[in-house]
Backbone as CSV, one residue per row, in Angstrom:
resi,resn,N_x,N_y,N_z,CA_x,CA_y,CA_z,C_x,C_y,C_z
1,UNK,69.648,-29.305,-142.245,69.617,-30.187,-141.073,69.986,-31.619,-141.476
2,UNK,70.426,-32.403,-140.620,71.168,-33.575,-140.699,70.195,-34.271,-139.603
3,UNK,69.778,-35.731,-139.974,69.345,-36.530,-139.035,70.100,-37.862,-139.798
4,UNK,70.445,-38.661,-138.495,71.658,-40.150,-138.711,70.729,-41.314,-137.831
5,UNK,70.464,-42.397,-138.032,69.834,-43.901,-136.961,70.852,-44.557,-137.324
6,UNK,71.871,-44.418,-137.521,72.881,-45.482,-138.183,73.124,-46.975,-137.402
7,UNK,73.448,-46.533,-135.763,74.499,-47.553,-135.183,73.604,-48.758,-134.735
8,UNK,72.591,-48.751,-135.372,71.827,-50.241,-135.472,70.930,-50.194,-136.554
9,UNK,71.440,-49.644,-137.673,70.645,-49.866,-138.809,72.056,-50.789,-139.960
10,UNK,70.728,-51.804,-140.618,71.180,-52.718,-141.212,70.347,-53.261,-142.136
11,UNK,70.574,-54.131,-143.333,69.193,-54.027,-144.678,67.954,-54.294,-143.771
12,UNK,67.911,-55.301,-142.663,67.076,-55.776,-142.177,66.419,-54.855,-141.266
13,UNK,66.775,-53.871,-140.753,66.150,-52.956,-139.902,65.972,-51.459,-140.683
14,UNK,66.605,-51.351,-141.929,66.363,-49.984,-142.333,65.046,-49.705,-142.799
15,UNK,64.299,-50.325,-143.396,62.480,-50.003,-143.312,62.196,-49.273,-142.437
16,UNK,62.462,-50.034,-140.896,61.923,-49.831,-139.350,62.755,-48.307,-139.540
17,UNK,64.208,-48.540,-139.495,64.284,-46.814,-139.082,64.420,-46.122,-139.543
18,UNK,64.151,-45.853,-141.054,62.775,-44.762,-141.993,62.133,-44.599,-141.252
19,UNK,60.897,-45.868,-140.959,59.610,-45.287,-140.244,59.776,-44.485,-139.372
20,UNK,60.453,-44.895,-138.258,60.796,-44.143,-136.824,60.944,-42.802,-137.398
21,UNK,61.831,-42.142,-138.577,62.613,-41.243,-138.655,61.203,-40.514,-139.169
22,UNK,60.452,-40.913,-139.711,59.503,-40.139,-140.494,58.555,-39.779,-139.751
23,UNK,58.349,-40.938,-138.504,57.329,-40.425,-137.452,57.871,-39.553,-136.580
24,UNK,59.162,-39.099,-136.477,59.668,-38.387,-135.670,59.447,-37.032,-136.194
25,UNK,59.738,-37.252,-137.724,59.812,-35.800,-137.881,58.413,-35.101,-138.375
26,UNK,57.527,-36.159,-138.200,56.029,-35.416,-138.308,55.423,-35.079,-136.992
27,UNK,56.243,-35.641,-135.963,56.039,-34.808,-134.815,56.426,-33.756,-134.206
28,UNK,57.860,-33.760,-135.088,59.020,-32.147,-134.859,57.929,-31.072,-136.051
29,UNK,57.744,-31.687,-137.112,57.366,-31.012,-138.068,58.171,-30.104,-139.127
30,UNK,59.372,-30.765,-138.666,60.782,-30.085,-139.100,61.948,-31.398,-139.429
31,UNK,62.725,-31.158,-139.985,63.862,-32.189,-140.672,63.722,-32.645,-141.963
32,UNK,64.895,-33.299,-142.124,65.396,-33.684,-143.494,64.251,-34.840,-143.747
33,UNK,64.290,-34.514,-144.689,63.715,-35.976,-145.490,63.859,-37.175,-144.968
34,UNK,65.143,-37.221,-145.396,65.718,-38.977,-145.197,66.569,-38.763,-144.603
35,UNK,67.087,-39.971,-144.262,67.969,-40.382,-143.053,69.527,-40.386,-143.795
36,UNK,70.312,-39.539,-143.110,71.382,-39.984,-143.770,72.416,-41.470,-143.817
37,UNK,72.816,-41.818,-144.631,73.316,-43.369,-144.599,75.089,-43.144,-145.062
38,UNK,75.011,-42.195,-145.509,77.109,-42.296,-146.075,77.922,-41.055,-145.565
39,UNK,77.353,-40.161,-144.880,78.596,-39.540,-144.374,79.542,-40.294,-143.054
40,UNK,80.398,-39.924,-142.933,80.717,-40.122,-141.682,80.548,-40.251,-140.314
41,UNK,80.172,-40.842,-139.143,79.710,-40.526,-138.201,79.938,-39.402,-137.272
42,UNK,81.560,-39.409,-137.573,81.667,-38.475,-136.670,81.803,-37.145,-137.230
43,UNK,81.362,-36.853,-138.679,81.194,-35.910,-139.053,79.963,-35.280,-138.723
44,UNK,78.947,-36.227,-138.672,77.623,-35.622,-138.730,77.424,-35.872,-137.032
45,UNK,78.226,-35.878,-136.104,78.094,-36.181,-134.747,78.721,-34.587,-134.596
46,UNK,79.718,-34.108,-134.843,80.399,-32.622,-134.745,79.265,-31.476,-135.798
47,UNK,78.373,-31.847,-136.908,78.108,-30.216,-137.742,77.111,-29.972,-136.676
48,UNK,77.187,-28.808,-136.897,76.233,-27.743,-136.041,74.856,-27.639,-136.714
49,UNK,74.750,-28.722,-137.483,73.580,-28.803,-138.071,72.646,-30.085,-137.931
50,UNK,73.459,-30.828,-136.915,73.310,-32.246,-136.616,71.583,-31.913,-135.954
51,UNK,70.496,-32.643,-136.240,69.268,-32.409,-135.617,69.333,-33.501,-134.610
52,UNK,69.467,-34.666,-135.437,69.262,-35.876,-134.519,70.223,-37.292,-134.901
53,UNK,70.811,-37.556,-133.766,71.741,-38.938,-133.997,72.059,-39.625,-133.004
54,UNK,72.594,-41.018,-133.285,72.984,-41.712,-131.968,74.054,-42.015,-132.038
55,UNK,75.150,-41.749,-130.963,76.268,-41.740,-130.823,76.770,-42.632,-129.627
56,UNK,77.456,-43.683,-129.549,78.199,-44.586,-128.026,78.189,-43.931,-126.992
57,UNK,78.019,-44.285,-126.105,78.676,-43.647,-124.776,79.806,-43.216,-124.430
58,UNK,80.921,-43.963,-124.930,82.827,-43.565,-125.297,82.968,-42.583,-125.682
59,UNK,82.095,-42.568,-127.349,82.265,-41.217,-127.991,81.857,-39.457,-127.264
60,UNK,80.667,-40.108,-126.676,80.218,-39.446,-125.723,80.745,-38.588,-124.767
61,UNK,81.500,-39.312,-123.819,82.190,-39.146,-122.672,83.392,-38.059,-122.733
62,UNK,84.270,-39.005,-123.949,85.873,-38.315,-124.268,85.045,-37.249,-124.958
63,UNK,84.495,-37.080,-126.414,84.752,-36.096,-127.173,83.924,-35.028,-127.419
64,UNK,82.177,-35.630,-127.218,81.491,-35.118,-127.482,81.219,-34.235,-126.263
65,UNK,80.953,-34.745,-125.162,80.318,-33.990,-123.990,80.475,-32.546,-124.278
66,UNK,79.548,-31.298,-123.894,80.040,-30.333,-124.131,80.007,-29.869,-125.035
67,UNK,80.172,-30.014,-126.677,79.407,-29.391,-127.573,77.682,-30.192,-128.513
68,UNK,77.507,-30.971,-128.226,76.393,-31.595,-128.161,75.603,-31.731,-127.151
69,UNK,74.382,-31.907,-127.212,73.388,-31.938,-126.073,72.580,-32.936,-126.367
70,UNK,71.784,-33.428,-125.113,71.747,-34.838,-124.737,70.431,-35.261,-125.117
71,UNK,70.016,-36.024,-125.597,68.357,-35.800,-125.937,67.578,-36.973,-125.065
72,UNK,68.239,-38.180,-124.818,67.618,-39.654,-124.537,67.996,-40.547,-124.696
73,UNK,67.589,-41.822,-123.977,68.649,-42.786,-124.395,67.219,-44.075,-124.672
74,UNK,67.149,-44.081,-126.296,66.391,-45.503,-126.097,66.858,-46.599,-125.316
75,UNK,65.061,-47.748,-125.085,65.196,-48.609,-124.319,64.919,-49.787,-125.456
76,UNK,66.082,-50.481,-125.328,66.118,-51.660,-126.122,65.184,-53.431,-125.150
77,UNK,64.797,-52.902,-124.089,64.612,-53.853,-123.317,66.016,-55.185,-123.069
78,UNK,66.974,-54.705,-122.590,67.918,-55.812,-122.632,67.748,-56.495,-121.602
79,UNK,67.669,-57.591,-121.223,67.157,-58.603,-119.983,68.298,-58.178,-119.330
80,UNK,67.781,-58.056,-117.702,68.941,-58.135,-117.031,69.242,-56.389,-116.514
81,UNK,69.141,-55.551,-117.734,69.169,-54.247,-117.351,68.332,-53.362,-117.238
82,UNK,68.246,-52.132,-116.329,67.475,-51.134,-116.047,67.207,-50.451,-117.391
83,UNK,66.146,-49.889,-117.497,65.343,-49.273,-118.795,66.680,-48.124,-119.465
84,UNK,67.181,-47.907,-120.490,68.001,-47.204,-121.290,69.360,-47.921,-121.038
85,UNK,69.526,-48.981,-120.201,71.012,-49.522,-120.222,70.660,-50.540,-120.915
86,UNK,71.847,-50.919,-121.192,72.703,-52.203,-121.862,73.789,-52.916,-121.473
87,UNK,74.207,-54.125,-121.957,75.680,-54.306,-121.607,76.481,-54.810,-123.172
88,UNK,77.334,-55.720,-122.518,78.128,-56.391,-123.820,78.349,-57.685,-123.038
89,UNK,78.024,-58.480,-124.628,78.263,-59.806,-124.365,79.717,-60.387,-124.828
90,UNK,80.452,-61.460,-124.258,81.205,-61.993,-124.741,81.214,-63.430,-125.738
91,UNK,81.730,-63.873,-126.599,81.549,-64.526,-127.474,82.258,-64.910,-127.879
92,UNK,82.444,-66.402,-127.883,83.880,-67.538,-128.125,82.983,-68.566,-129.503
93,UNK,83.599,-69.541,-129.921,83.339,-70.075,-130.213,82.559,-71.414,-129.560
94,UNK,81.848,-72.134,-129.812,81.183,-73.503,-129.450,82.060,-74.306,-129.435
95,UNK,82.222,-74.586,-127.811,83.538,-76.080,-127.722,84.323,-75.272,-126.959
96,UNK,84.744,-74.313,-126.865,85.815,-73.571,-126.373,85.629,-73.285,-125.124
97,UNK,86.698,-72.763,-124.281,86.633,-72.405,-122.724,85.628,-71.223,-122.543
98,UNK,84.700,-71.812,-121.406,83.636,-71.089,-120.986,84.050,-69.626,-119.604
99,UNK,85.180,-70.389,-119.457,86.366,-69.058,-118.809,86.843,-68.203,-119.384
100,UNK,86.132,-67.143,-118.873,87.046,-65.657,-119.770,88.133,-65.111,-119.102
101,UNK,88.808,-65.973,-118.219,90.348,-65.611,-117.143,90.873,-66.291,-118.848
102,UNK,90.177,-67.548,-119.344,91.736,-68.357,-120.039,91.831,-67.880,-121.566
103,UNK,90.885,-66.564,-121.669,91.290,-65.669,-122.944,92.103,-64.831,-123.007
104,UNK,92.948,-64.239,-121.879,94.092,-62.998,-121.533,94.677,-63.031,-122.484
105,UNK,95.159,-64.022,-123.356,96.349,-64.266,-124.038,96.191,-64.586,-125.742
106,UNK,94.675,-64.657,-125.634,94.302,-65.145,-126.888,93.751,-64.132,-127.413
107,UNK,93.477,-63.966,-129.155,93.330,-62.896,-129.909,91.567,-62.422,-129.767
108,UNK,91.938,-61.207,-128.888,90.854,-60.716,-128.674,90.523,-59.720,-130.000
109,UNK,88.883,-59.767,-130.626,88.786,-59.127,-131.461,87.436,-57.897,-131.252
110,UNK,87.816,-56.645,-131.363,87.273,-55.656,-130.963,87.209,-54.380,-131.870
111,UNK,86.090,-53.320,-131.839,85.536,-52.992,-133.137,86.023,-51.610,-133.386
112,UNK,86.437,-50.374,-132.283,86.848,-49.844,-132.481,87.369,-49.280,-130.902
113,UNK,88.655,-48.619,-130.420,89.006,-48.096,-129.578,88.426,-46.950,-128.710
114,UNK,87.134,-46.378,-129.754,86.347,-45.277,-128.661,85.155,-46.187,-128.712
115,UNK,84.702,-47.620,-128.728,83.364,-48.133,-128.183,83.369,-48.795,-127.345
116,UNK,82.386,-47.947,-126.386,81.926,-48.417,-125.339,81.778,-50.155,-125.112
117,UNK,80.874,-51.059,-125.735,80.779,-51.801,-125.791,81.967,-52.912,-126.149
118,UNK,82.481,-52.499,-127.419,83.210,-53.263,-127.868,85.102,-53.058,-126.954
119,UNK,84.894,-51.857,-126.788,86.104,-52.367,-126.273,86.455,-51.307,-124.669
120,UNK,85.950,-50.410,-123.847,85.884,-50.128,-122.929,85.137,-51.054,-121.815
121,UNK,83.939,-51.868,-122.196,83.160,-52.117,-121.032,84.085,-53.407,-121.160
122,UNK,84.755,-53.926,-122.294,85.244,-55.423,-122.211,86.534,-55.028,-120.890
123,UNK,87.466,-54.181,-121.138,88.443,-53.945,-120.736,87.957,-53.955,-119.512
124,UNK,87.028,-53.003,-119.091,86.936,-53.005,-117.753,86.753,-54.049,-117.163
125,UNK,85.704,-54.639,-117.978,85.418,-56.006,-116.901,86.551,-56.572,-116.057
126,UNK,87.588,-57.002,-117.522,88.504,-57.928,-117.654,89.376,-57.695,-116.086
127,UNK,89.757,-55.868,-116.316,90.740,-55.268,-115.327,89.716,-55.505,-113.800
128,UNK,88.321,-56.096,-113.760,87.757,-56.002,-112.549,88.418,-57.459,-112.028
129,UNK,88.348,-58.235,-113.002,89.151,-60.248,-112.378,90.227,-60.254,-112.330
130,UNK,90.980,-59.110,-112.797,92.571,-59.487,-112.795,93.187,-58.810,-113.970
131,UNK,92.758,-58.882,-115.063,93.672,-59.142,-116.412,93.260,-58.166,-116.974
132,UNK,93.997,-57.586,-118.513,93.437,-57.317,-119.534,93.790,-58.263,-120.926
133,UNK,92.745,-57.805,-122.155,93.275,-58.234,-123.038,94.475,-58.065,-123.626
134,UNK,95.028,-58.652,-123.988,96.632,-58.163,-124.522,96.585,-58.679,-126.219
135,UNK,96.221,-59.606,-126.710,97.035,-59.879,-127.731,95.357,-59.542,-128.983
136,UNK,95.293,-57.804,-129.186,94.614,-57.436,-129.841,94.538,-57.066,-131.274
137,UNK,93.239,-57.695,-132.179,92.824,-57.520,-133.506,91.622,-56.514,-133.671
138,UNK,91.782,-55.598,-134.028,90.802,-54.510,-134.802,89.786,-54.494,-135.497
139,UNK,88.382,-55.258,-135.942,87.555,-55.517,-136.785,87.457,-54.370,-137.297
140,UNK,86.719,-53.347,-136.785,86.432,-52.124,-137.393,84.611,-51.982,-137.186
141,UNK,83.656,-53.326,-136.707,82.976,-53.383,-135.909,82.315,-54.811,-135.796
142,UNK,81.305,-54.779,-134.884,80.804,-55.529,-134.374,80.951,-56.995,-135.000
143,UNK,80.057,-56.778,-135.970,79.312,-58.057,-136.901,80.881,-58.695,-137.217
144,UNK,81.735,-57.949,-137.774,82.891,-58.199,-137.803,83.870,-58.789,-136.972
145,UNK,83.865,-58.282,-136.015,84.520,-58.873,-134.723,83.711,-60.219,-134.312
146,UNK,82.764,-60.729,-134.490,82.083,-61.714,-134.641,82.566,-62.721,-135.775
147,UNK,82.404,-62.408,-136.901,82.221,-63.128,-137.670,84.165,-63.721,-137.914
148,UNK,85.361,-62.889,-137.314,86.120,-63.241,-137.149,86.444,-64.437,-136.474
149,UNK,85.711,-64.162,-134.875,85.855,-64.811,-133.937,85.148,-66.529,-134.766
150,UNK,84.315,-66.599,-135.517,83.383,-67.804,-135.924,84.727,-68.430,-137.025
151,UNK,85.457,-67.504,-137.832,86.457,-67.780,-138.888,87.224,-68.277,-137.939
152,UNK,87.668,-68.223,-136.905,88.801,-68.758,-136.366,90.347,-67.773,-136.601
153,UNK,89.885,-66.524,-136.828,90.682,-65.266,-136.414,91.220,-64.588,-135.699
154,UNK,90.257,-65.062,-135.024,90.221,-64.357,-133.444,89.375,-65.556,-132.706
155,UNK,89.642,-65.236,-131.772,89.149,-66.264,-129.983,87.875,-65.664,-129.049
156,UNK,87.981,-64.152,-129.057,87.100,-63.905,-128.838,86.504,-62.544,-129.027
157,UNK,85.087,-62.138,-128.639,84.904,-60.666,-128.961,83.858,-60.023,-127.837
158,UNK,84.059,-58.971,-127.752,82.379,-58.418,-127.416,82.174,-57.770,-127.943
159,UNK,80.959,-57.931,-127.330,79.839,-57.139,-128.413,78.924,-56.349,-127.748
160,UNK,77.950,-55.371,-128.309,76.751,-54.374,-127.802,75.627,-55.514,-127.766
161,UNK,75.033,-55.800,-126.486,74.040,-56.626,-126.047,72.753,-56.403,-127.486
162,UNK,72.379,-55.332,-128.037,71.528,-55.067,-129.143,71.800,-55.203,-129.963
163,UNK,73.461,-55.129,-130.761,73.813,-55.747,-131.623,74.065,-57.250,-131.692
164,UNK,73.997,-57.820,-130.470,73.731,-59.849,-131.021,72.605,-60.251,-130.823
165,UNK,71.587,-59.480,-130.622,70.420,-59.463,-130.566,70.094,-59.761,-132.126
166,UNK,70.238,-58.783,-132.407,69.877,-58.374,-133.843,70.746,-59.699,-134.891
167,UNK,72.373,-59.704,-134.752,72.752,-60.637,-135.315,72.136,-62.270,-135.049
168,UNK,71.963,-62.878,-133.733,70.935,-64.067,-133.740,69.774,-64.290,-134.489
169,UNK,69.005,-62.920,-135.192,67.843,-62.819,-135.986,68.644,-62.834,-137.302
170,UNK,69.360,-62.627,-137.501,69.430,-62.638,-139.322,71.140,-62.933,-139.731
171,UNK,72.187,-63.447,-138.965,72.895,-63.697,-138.872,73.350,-65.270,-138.751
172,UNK,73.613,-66.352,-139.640,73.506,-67.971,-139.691,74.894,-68.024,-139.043
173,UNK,75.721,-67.378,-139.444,77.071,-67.524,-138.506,77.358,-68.083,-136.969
174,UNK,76.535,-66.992,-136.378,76.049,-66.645,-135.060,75.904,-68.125,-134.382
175,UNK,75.171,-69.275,-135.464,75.365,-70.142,-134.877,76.795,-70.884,-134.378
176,UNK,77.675,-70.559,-134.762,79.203,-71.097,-134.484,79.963,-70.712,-132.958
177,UNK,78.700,-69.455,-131.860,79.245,-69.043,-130.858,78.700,-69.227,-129.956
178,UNK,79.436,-69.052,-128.993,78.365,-69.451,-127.957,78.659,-67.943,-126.558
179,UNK,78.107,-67.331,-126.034,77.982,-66.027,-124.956,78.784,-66.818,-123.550
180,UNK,79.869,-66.443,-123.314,80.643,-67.046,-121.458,80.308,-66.395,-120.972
181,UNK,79.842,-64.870,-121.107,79.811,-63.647,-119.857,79.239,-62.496,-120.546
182,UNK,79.123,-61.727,-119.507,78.184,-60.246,-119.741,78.941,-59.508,-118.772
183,UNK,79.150,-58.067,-119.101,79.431,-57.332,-118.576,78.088,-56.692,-117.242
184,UNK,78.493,-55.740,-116.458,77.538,-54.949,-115.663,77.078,-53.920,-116.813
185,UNK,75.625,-53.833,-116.849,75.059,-52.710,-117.937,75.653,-51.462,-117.642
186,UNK,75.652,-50.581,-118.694,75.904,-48.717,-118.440,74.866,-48.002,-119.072
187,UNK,75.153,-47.508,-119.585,74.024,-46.451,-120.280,73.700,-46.947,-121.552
188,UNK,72.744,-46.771,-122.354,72.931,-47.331,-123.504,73.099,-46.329,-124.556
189,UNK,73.390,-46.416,-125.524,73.845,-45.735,-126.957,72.654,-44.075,-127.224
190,UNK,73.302,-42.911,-126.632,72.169,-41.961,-126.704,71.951,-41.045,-127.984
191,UNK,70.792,-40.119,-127.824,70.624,-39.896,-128.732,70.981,-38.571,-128.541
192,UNK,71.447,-37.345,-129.479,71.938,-36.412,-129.459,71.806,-35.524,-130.901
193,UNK,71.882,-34.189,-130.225,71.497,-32.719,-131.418,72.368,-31.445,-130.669
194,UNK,72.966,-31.338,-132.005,73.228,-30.162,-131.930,72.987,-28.954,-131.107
195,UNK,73.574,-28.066,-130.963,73.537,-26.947,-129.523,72.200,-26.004,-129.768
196,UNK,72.381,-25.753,-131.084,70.849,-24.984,-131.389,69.688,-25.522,-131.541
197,UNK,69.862,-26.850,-131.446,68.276,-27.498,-131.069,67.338,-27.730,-129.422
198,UNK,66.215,-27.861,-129.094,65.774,-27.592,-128.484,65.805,-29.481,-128.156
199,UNK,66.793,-29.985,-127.254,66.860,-31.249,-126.472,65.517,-32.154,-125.916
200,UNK,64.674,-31.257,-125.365,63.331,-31.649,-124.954,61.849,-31.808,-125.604
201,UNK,61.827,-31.018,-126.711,61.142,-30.889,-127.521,61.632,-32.601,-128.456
202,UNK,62.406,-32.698,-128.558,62.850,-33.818,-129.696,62.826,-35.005,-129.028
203,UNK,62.961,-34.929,-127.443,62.826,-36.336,-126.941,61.116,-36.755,-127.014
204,UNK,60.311,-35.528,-126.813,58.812,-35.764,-126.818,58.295,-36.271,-128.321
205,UNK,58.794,-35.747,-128.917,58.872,-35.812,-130.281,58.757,-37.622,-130.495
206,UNK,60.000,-38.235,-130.056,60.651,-39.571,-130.371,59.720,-40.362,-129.546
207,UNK,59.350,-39.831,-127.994,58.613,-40.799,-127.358,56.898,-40.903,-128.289
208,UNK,56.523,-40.022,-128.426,55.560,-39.750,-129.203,55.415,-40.975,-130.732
209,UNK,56.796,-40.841,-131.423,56.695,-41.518,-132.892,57.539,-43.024,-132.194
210,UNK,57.763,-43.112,-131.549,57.890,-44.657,-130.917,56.430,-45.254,-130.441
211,UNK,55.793,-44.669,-129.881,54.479,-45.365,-129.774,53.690,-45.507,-131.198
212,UNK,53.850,-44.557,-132.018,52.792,-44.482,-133.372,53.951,-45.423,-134.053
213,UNK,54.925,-46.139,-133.924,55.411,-47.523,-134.985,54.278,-48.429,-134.782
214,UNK,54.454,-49.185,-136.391,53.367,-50.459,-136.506,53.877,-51.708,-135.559
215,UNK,53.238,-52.156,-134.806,53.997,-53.885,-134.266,55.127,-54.415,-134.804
216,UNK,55.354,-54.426,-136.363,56.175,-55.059,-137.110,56.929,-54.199,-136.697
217,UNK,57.249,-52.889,-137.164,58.143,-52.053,-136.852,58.875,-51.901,-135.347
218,UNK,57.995,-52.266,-134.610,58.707,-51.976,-133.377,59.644,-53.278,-132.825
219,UNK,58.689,-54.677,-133.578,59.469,-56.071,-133.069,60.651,-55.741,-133.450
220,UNK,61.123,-55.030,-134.672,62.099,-55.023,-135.808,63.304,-54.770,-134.692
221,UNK,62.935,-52.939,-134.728,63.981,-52.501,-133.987,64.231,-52.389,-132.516
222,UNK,63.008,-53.614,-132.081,63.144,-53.929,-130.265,62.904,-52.904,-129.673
223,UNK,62.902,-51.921,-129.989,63.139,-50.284,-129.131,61.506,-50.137,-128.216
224,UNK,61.142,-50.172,-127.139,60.447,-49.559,-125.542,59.960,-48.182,-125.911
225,UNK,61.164,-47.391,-125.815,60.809,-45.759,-125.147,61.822,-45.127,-125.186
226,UNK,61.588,-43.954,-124.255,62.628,-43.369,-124.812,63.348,-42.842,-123.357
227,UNK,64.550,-42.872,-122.727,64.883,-42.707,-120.957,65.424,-41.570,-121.027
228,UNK,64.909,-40.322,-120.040,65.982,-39.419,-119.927,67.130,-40.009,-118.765
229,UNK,68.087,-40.052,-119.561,69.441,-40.552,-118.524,70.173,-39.102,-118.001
230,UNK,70.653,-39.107,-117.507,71.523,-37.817,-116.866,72.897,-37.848,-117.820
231,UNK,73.297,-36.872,-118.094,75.027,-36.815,-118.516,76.018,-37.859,-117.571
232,UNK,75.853,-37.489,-116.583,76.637,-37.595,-115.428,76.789,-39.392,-115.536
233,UNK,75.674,-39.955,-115.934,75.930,-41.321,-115.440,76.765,-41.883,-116.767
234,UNK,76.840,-40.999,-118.191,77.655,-41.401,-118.547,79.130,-41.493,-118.474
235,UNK,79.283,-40.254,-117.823,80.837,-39.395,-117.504,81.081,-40.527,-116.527
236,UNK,80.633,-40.955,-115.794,81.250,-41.606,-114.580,81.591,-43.048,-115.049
237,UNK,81.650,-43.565,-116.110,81.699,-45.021,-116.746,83.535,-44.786,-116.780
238,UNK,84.044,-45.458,-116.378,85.091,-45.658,-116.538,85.718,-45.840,-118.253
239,UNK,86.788,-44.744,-117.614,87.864,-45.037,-119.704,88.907,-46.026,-119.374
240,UNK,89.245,-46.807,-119.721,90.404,-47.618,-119.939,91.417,-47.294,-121.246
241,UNK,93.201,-47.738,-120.727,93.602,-47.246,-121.560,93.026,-47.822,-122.493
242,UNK,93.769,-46.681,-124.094,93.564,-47.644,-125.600,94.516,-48.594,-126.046
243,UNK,94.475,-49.634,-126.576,95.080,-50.365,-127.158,96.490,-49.425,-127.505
244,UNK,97.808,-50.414,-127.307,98.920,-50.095,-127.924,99.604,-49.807,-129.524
């Protein structure tokens, strides 16, 4: 068996999601040891041995739907959104135009072509005022697409509302930007197992070892609870094309 916390684990939060992982699985009473940290994501998002992982909503939608099953969608508490959503923030530099019409043209920097956050919910927005981004740079993710935008690489980025969360706590850069806009929330980043696991059993499981984290642990990784979201409300999030 394979269990992954990857897409918000970082030196500063990996303590916290050990713990989580260990309280989870003394409530399954079953799983790996440890958490895996170096395979691939989307390797361990496809084996049929996958117990437990969190995967985007993008990834979700296009590839996964259909041979994975759906377990929950933690609640990060993001201001502004309903319990298991999120959005994405946008992020310019300090001094710069607080208009995101007068970025169309400027080097938008974005983390990968199937994330939700980083580069579907941006697009959409954009295509809701008029425009899209056009003149696009690739980070490869988040922190990155950030820390570009602060280098003067790029002009601007978005980001997963929980990932600049997290970067404002332990990130000095961060000071160089400043947020123009937010997208409308969607679903947030769910959690998912394999076809031969039992979906319901593992969400009780998680709601269960989310309450038994220590205070410290829970400030860490912000995480509420745990939401059953429907499939459906992810399927219905709009795809935009991919980058050229």
């Amino acid at each position: 068996m394979i269990a992954a916390l990857g897409m918000y684990d970082r030196p500063e939060t990996s303590a916290a999601n050990d713990a989580l992982w260990s309280a989870i699985r003394s409530e399954l009473g079953q799983g790996p040891e440890h958490l895996d940290r170096n395979a691939d994501p989307w390797d361990i998002w496809q084996n049929p041995d996958m117990l437990l992982s969190q995967t985007c909503g993008m990834p979700y939608r296009t590839r996964l739907y259909g041979s994975v099953q759906l377990v929950g969608t933690p609640d990060y508490g993001i201001r502004g959104c309903q319990p298991g959503y999120y959005n994405t923030v946008f992020v310019t530099r300090k001094g710069e135009s607080n208009r995101i019409e007068d970025y169309q043209e400027r080097i938008f920097a974005y983390n990968d072509p199937v994330s939700q956050s980083g580069w579907a919910a941006a697009q959409n927005h954009a295509h809701s005022l008029g425009f899209t981004f056009q003149n696009l740079m690739k980070s490869g993710a988040h922190r990155q697409s950030a820390q570009s935008v602060a280098d003067a690489r790029a002009d601007i980025a978005a980001l997963d509302a929980v990932t600049w969360r997290l970067m404002l706590q332990y990130d000095g850069f961060v000071g160089d930007l400043q947020v123009i806009e937010s997208t409308p929330p969607t679903p947030g980043l769910p959690l998912i197992t394999a076809q031969k696991f039992d979906p319901v059993r593992l969400r009780n499981a998680i709601a269960e070892a989310i309450q038994a984290l220590s205070p410290d642990h829970m400030r860490v990784l912000g995480i509420k609870s745990i939401i059953a979201i429907p499939a459906q409300a992810y399927l219905d999030v709009p795809i935009p094309a991919g980058p050229m």
